[in-house]
C-alpha positions as CSV (number, residue, x, y, z in Angstrom):
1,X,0.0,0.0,0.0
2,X,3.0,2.7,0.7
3,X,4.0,1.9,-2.8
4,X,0.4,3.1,-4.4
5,X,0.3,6.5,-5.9
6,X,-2.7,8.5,-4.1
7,X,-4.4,11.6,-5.1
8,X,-3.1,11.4,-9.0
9,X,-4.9,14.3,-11.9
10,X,-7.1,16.7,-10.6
11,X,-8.1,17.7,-7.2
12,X,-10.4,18.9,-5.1
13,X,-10.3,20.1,-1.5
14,X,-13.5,19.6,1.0
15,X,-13.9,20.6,4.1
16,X,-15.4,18.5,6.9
17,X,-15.6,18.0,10.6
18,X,-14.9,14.9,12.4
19,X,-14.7,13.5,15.4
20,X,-11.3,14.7,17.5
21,X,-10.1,11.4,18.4
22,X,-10.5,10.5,14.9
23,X,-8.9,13.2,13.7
24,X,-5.8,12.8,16.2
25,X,-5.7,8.9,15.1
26,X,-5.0,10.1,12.0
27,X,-2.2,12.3,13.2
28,X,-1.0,9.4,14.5
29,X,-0.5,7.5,11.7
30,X,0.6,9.7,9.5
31,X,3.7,10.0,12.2
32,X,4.0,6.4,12.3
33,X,3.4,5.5,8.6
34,X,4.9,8.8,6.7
35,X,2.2,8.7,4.6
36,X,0.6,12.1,4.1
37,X,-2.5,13.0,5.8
38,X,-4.1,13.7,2.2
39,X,-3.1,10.0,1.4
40,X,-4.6,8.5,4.2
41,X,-7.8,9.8,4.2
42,X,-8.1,9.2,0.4
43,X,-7.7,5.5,1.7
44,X,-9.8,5.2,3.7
45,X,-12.1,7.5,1.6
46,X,-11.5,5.1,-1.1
47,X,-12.1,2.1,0.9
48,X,-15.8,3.1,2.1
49,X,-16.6,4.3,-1.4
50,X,-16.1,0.8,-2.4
51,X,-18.1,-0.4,0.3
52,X,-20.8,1.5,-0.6
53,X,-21.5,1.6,-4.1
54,X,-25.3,1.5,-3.4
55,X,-25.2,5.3,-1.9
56,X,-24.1,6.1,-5.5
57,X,-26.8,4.2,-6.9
58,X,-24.5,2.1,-9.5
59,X,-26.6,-1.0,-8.0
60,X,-29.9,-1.5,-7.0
61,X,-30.6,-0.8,-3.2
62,X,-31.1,-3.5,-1.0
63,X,-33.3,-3.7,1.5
């Protein structure tokens, strides 16, 4: 996964509020991994996305 290039073409920046012990286990992460903060959450945005497909309405919704 450290090898993966993250946040490739165009970006965009969002703003959103989170939890503060979320927000300081990412901080500590990205001191233990190096990764950049930007990286990680793309991640774990990523990962969730994935997860999730149905929110975008690519499949049909389950019940």
């Amino acid at each position: 996964m450290k090898s993966q290039k993250h946040n490739q073409g165009e970006l965009k920046e969002i703003k959103v509020k989170i939890e503060k012990e979320v927000a300081e286990d990412f901080e500590k992460m990205v001191k233990n991994t190096n990764i950049k903060l930007d990286d990680l959450v793309l991640i774990a945005m990523k990962r969730f996305r994935s997860s999730h497909t149905d929110y975008l309405k690519l499949v049909p919704m389950t019940e």
